[in-house]
N, C-alpha and C positions, 0 to 999 in steps of 0.2 A: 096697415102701414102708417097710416096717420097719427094713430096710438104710439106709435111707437117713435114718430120723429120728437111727437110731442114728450113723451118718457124724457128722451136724450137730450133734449132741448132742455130741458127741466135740472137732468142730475147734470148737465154741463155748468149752467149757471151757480148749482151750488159748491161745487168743484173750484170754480173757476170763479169765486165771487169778488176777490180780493188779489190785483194784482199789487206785489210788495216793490214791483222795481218801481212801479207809479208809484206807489205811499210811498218810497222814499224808505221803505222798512225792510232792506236787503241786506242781510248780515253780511261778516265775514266768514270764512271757516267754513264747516263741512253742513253748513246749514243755508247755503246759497243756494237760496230759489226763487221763482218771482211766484210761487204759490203755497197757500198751508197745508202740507201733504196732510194733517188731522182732519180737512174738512172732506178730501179723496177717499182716506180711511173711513170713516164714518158713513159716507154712502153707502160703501161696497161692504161693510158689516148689515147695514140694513137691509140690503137685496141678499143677503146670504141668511140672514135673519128671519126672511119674510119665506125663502126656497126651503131650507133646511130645517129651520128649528133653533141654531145656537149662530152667533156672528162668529164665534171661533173655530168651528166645523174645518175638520182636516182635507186636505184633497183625497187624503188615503182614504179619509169617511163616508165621499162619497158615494149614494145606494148603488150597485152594481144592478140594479133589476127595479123596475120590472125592463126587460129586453125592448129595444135591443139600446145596448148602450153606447151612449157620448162621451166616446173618449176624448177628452180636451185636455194639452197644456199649454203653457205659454214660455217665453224665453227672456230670459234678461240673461246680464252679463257680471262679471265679479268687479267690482267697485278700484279693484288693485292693482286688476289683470282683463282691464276691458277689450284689450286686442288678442286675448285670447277664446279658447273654443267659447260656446256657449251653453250657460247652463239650465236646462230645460226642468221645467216643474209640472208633474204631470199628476192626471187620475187615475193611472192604470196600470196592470203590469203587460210583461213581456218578456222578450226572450233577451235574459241578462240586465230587465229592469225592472222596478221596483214605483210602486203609488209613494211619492213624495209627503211625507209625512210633515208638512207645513200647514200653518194654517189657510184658508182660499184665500182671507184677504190680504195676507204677507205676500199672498203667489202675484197675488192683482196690484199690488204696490209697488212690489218690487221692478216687474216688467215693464209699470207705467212710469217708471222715476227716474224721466227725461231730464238729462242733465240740465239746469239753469230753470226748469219748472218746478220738480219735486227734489225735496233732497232722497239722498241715497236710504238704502232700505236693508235696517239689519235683519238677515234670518237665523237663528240660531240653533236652529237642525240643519246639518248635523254637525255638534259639539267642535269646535268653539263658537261656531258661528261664520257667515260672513255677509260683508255687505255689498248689497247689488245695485246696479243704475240698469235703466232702459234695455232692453234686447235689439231695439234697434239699434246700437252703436253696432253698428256690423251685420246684423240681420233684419235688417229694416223689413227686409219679404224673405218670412220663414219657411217656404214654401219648399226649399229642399230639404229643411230640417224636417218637415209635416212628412214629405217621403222616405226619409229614412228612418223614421219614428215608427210609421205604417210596417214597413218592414222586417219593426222587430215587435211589432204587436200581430201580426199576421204571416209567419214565414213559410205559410205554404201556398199564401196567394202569389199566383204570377205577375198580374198586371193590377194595377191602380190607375182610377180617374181622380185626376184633381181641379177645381177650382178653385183658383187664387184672385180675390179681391182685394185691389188696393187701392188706398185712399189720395190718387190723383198724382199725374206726374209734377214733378219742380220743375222751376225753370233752374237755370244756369247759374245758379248764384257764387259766383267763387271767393271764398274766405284766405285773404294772403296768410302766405306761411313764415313766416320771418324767426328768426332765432332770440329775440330779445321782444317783451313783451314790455318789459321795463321800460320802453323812449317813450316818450309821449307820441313820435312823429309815426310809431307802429301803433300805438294803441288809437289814434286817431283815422290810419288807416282802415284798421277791425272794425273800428266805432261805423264809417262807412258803408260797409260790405252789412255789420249788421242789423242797420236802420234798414236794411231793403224790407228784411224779412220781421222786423220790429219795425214799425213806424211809430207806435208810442212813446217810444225809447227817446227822441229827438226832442221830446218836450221836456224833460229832467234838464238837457244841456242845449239848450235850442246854442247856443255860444260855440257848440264845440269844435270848429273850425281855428278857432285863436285859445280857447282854455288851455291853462297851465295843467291842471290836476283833474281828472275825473271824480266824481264822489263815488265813496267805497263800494256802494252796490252799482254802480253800472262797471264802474274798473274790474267788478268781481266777474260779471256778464263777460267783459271785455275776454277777461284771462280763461272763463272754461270752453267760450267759442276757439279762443287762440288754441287749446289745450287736444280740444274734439275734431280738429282738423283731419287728421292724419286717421281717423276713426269712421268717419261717415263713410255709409257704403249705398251708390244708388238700388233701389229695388230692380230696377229694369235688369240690373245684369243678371239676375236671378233669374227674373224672368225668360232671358234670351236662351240662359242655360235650360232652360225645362223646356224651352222651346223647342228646341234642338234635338234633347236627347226623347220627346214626345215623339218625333217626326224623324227618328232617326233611318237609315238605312236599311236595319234589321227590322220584317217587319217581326219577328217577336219579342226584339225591346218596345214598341211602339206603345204607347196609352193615349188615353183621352186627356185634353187637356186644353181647360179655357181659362184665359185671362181677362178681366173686365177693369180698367183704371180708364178716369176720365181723363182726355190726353191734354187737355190744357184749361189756364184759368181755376184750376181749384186747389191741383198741390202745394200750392204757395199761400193758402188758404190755413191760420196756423191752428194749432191745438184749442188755445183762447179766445176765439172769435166765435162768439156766440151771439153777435149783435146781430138783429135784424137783417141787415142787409151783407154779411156776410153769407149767411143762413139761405138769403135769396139768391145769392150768387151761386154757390153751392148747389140750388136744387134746379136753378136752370138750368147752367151747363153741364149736370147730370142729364140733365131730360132730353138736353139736343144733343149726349152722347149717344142715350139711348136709342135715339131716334135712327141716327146711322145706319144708313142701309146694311153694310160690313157687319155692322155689331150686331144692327137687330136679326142679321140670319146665322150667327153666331150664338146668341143669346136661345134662337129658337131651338140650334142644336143641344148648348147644354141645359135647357127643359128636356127636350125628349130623353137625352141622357139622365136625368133626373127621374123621370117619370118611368122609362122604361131600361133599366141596368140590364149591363151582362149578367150572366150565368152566376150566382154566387161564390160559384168552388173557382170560378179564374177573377175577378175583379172584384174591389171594396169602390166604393166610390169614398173621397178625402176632399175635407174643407180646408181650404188654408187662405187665411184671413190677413 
């Protein structure tokens, strides 16, 4: 486990080495990001490099064997059309799907290309192309998309176990919605709301209570929070759903199903905090999560679910991350 915070700890720093809103090196246009997607690229070539053999390895190329196999994809959304469905890039087929004929690190770019962090990510299978931002804009917790994915890679299982891990609830942070992004008195609003969750951000304008003009990279900031309002979707409501329908009435809809998210102090903990003491925050309020009586007799049940599954011909067990 240690090995591996330290990995993460490592390929975050090189990911995340260079924030542009701080440099002051935040463009205009469809390249507004506060990070160089080329350096994200480059990692995830190299761990695909080091697994496979080539950085360009297709998800289709995937080795199917030796058994049993990890089916994995991931979600982003269409760059054009981000309130609409989402579009899923996967390893495998199924009933009426098909192994995504992308490159991995296009699939790994595309899903990570958080509006205002990476810019947007063209794929260009299948013909003409298009371009994607984040899967989170709307599916923050994929965890119904993982069950009906299951579904149609296994349609004669009856029941599915799932495990959904997420990465810490929010607080309450509310982004005004206003019609005009143009007044300075709304973009100084936004600028508000999004200093809570940037506290960087204040030192470009430490002034910006009386400034006339934002500079063009934080105004850019300003305009795609103003923009991704109406987009954000909380993970919990996913969750309450799967809740729900786990424990439902019938007990033959019924499955197993465990949720593990730290309930506070970390979701607000952002993508680019990689400094020490974020880090430590992070693995405390983990530890006194886990510590939880609630969770840890939770946690022991989905071990034994882990360790000892149902029947194969009625339940798959499914990770959704």
């Amino acid at each position: 486990m240690d090995e591996c915070i330290t990995a993460y700890t490592e390929l975050s720093k090189k990911v995340f080495r260079i924030d542009q809103v701080l440099a002051n090196k935040i463009p205009l246009g469809d390249d507004c990001c506060r990070f160089d997607s080329e350096d994200l690229e480059n990692v995830v070539k190299d761990i695909v490099q080091e697994r496979l053999g080539s950085p360009n390895c297709l998800l289709s190329e995937i080795p199917q064997r030796p058994y049993p196999v990890v089916c994995t994809f991931v979600v982003a959304k269409k760059a054009l059309h981000a309130d609409g469905p989402p579009t899923v890039f996967r390893s495998y087929s199924g009933d009426g799907i098909r192994p995504s004929k992308c490159a991995i690190w296009k699939a790994a770019r595309a899903t990570s290309a958080a509006p205002s962090y990476f810019k947007e990510m063209f794929v260009e299978t299948p013909a003409p192309g298009i371009n994607y931002v984040d899967g989170g804009l709307g599916h923050n917790n994929p965890s119904q998309v993982a069950l009906d994915e299951a579904r149609r890679i296994w349609p004669t299982m009856k029941h599915f176990g799932v495990l959904s891990i997420g990465t810490g609830r929010q607080k309450g942070v509310e982004i005004l919605r206003t019609k005009s992004v143009e007044e300075i008195e709304t973009q100084r609003s936004l600028f508000e709301k999004i200093r809570h969750v940037l506290p960087s951000i204040e030192s470009i304008v430490p002034q910006w209570r009386t400034i006339k003009n934002f500079p063009a990279g934080v105004l850019a900031v300003i305009k795609m929070a103003h923009a991704l309002t109406s987009l954000v979707t909380d993970s919990e409501n996913v969750h309450q759903q799967l809740q729900s329908l786990s424990h439902g009435r019938r007990v033959e809809t019924q499955f197993p199903y465990f949720r593990f998210n730290v309930d506070r102090d970390v979701g607000d903990i952002g993508l680019s905090d990689v400094d020490p003491q974020s880090q430590e925050r992070l693995a405390a309020h983990t530890h006194s999560y886990l510590l939880d009586f609630e969770i840890e007799t939770k946690r022991t049940q989905c071990v034994d679910f882990l360790v000892n599954p149902p029947p194969a011909e009625c339940s798959f067990l499914l990770y959704s991350v």
